[in-house]
C-alpha positions in Angstrom: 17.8 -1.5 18.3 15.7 1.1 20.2 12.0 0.6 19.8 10.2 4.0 19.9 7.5 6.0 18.2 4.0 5.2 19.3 2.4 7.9 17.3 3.4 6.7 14.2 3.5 2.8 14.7 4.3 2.6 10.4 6.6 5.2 10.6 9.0 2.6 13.3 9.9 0.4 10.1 11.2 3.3 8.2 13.7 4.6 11.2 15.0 0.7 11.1 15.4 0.6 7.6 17.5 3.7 8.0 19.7 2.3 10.8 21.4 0.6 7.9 22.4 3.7 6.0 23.2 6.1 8.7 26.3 7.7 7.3 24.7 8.0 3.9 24.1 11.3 2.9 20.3 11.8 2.7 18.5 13.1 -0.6 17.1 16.2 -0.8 15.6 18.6 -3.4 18.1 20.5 -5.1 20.6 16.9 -5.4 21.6 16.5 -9.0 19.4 16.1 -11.5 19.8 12.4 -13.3 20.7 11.8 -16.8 18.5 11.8 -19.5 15.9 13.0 -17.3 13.6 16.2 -18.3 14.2 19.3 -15.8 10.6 19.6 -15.8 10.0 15.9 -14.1 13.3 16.7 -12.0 11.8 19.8 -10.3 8.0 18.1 -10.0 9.5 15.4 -8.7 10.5 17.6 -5.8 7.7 19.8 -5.3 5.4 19.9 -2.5 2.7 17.1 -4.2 3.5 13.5 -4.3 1.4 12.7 -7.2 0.8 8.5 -8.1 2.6 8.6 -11.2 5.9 9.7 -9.3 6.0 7.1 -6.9 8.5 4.7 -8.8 11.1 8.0 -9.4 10.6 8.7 -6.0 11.8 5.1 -4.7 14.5 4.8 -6.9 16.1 8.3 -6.5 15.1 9.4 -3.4 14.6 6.5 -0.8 17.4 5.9 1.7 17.4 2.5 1.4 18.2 2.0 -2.6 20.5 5.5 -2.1 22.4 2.9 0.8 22.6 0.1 -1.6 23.8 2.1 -4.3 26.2 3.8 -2.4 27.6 0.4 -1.5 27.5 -0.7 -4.9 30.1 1.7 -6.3 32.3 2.3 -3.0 32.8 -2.0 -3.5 30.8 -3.0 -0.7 33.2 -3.4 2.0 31.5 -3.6 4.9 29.2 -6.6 3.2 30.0 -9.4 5.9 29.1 -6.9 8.7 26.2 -6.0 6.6 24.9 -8.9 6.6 24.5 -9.4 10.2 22.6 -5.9 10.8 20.0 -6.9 7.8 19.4 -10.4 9.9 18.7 -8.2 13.2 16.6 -6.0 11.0 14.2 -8.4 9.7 13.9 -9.6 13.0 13.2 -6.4 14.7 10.5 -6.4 11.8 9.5 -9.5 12.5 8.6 -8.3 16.2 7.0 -4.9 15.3 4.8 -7.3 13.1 3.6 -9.9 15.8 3.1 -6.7 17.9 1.0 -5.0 15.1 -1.1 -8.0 14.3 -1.5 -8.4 17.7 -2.9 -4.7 18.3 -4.6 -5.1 14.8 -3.1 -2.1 13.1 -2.9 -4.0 9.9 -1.3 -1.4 7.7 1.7 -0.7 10.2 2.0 -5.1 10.1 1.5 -5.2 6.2 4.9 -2.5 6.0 6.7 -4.6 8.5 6.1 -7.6 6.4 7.4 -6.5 3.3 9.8 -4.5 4.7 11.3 -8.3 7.0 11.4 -10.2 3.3 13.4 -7.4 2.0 15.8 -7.7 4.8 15.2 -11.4 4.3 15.9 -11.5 1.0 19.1 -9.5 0.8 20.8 -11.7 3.4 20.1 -14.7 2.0 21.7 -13.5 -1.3 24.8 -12.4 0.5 25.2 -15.3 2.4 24.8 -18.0 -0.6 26.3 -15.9 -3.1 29.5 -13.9 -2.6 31.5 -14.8 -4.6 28.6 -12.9 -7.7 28.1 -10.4 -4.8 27.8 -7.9 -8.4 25.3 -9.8 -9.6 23.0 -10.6 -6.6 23.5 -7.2 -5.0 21.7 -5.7 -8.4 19.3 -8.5 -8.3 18.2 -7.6 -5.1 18.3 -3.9 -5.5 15.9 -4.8 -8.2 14.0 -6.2 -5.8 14.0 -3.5 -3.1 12.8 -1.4 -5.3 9.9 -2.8 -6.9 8.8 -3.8 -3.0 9.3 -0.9 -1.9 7.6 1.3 -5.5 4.4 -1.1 -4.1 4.6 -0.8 -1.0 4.2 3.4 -1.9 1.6 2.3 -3.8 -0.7 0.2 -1.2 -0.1 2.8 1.2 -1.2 5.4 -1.0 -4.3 3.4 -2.0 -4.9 2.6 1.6 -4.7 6.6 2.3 -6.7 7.4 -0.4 -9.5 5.0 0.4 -9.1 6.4 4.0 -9.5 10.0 2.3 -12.9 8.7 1.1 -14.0 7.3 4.1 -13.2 11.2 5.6 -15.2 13.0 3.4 -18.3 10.9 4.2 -17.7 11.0 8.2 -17.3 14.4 7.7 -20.5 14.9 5.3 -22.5 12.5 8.3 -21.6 14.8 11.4 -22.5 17.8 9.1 -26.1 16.0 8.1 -26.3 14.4 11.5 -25.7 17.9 13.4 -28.6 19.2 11.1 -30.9 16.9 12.2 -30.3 17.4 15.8 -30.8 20.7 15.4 -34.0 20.1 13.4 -35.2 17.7 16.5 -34.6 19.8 18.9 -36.7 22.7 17.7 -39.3 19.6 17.1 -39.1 18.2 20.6 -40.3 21.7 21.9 -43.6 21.4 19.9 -44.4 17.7 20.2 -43.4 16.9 16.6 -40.8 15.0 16.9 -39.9 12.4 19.9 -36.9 12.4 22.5 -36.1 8.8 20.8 -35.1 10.3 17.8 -33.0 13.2 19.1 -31.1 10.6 21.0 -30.4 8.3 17.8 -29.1 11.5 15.5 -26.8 12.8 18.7 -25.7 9.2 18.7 -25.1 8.6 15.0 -23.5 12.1 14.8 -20.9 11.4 18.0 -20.5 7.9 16.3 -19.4 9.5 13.3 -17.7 12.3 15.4 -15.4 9.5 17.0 -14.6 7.7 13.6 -13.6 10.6 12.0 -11.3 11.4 14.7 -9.6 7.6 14.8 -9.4 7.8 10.7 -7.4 11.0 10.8 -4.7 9.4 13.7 -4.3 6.5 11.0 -3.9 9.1 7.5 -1.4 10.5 9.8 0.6 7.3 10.2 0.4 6.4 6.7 1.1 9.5 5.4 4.3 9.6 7.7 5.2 6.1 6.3 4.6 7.1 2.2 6.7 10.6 2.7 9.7 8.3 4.3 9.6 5.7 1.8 9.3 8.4 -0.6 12.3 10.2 0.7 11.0 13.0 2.8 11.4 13.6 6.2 8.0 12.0 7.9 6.4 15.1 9.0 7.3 17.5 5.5 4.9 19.6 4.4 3.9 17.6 1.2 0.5 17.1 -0.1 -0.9 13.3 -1.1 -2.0 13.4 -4.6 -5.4 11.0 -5.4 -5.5 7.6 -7.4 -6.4 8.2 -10.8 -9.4 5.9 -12.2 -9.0 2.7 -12.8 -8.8 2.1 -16.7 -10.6 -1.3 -16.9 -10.4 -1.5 -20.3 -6.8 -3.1 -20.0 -8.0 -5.9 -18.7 -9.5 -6.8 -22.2 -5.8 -6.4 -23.8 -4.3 -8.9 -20.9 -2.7 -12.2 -22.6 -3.0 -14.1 -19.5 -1.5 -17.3 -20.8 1.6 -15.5 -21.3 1.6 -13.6 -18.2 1.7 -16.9 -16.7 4.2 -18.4 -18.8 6.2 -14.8 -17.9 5.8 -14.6 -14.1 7.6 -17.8 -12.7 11.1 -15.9 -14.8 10.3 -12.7 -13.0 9.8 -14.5 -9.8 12.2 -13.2 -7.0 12.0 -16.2 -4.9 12.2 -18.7 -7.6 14.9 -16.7 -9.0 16.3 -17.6 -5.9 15.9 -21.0 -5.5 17.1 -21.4 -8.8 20.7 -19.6 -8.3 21.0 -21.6 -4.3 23.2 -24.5 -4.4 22.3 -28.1 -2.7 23.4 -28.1 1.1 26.9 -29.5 0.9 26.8 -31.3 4.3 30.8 -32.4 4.3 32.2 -29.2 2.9 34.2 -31.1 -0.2 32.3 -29.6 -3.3 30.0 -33.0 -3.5 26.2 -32.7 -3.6 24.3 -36.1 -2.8 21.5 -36.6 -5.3 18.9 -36.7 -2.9 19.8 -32.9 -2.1 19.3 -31.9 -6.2 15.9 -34.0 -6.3 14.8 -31.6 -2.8 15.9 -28.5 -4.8 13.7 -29.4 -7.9 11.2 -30.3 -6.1 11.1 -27.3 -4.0 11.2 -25.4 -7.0 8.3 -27.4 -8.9 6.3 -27.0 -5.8 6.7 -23.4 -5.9 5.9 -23.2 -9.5 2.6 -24.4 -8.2 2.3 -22.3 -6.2 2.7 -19.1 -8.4 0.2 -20.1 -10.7 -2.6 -20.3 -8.3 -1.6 -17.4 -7.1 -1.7 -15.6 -10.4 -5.1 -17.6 -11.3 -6.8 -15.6 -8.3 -4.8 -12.3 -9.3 -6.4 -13.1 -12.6 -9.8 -14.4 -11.2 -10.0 -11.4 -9.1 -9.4 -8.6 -11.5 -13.1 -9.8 -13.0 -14.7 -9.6 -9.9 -13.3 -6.4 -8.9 -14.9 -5.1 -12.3 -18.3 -6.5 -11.6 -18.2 -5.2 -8.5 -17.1 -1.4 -9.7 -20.0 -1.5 -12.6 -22.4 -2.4 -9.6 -21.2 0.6 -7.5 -21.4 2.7 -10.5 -24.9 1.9 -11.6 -25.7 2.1 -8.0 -24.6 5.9 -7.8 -25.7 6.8 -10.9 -29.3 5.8 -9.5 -28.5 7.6 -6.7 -28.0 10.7 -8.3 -30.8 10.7 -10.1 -32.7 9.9 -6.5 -31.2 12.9 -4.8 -31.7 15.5 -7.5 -35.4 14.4 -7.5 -35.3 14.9 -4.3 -32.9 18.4 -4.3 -36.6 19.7 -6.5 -38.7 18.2 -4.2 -37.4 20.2 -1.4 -37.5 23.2 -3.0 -40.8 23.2 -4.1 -41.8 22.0 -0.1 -42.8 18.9 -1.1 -40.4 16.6 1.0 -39.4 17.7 4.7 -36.4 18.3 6.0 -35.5 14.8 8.1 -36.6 13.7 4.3 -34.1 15.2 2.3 -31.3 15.2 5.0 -31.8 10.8 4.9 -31.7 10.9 0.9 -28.2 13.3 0.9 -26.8 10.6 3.4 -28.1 7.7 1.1 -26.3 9.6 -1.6 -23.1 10.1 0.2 -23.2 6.8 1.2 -23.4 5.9 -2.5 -20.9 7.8 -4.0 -18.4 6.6 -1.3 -18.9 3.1 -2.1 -18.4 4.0 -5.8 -14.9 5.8 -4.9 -14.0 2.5 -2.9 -14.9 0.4 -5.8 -12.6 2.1 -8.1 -9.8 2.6 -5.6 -10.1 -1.6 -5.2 -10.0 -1.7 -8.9 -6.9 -0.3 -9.0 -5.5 -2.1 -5.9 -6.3 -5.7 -8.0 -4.6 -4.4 -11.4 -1.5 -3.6 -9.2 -1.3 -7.3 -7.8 -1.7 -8.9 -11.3 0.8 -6.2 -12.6 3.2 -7.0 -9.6 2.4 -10.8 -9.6 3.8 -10.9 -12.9 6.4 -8.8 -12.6 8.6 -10.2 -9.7 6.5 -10.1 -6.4 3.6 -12.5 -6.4 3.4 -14.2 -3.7 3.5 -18.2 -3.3 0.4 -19.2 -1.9 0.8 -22.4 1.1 
């Protein structure tokens, strides 16, 4: 499998997910509309704004990969066995792509390779150890590939949205920054300002010059990578929507205990284990004891597992919610700061390096208040998705 596409290191695991449905025909706007479904939702689900709220109707009737399965489903999944082989090569072409990411630290590009390899993974295994309820497994795992891939669209428009933050304030800083060169240089001249300073704003303002210019190489990527999994081609002319606020009042309404009691049943890879059979070693039908006892025990030990894993989901969700009260208490003080200090500079009574450091104290504010929300809403989707199917079994 070629290897190719530099600029958009994310985008890579999309073309290999696509090797394995290159004869299905791709969805576009203007396919039929499904039933039962308002024409309304049809048509904005194929406008030119991927909103958050269409993310999930995106994956499931618009992404190549669940079209594929689909298509495979109904034509009676012929090809399975030589299926099988191309998902194995897959994973470990993602498998590569994510040593090779981790290694250059692009952790977004290794996080889609990741869940992209225990698809892959995951799909194989089911063929393999259960043909003969290929029915049942293959809409098991479709299941599955579509809730993975319905989060992964949301984490990567989470991590473009908290990127989109982190634009308007490197954007704001070269504009402030640029002001207050300008402002020393006139000061310079007349002995009111010193060279020191001129050189730390030109500084701080190329600094945020050369950020800018890295964040908007890495929206690119993700964005690429969000429109594929989304169904468009990588470099359509479609607008990200933003996160709406976190409502942290669910939290209150959570009944953890049953959560808990819930997630384990949801559980792809305890669903899993569950269905596998012992390893029969002689090929006559006969299971030794010893291999049931591993099974149960494999499956006790990944009950374990899941619970600490939803116990931090759980923990985490509290934290996130301190932490997003701080940030918001933090900005509202901020505010208050910078009008005082909008009136002070009208009426002359704060100069201009002044008021340019309190607008950049403000920005810096009401970024961190943006990122605090947007991590809100990043922990509620790992409880949500912890319980429902994808938590992941800690070591």
């Amino acid at each position: 499998m070629e290897r190719t596409g530099k600029k958009y290191p994310a985008l890579r695991c999309l073309s290999l997910m696509l090797t394995l449905s290159l004869s299905f025909p791709f969805a576009v706007p203007g396919a039929q509309k499904p039933e039962g479904m308002e024409e309304g939702q049809w048509e904005r689900l194929q406008d030119n704004v991927l909103e958050y709220d269409e993310l999930a109707l995106r994956v499931e009737y618009f992404n190549p990969t669940i079209l594929q399965i689909i298509d495979q489903v109904n034509e009676g999944y012929d090809t399975v066995r030589e299926n099988i082989l191309d998902y194995q090569e897959t994973a470990n072409d993602f498998l590569y792509l994510q040593e090779k990411a981790m290694k250059e630290m692009d952790f977004t590009s290794a996080y889609m390779y990741q869940m992209n390899r225990s698809i892959f993974r995951s799909m194989s295994s089911s063929m393999i150890k259960q043909e003969k309820k290929r029915g049942t497994t293959i809409e098991r795992s479709t299941r599955q590939a579509r809730k993975g891939l319905t989060s992964g669209c949301q984490q990567l428009m989470l991590a473009y949205n908290k990127m989109a933050v982190n634009k308007a304030t490197l954007e704001k800083q070269i504009d402030l920054y640029g002001q207050m060169v300008a402002m020393y240089e006139t000061q310079v001249q007349i002995g009111m300002a010193t060279q020191t300073q001129l050189l730390s704003a030109r500084a701080s303002r190329d600094a945020a010059q050369t950020s800018l210019t890295a964040l908007n190489d890495q929206m690119e990527s993700i964005k690429s990578s969000l429109l594929q999994l989304a169904g468009w081609d990588y470099n359509s002319d479609v607008v990200i929507g933003t996160i709406p606020p976190a409502d942290v009042s669910q939290i209150d309404d959570i009944d953890f205990a049953a959560d808990k009691a819930i997630a384990p049943k949801n559980n792809y890879t305890i669903i899993n284990m569950q269905n596998s059979s012992p390893n029969d070693a002689d090929g006559d039908g006969k299971y030794e004891n010893k291999d049931y006892l591993a099974k149960e025990q494999g499956l006790e030990q990944a009950m374990q597992q899941l619970s600490i894993t939803m116990d931090s989901l759980y923990q985490t969700l509290f934290e996130k919610r301190a932490a997003l009260a701080a940030a918001q208490t933090a900005f509202e003080a901020a505010q208050l700061k910078w009008d005082g200090a909008v009136r002070k500079y009208e009426l002359g009574m704060l100069g201009q390096a002044e008021y340019l450091g309190e607008e950049l104290a403000y920005c810096a504010a009401k970024a961190s208040y943006q990122s605090a929300d947007l991590d809100m809403t990043q922990a509620m989707l790992n409880y949500y998705w912890g319980v429902n199917g994808l938590g992941e079994l800690t070591e």
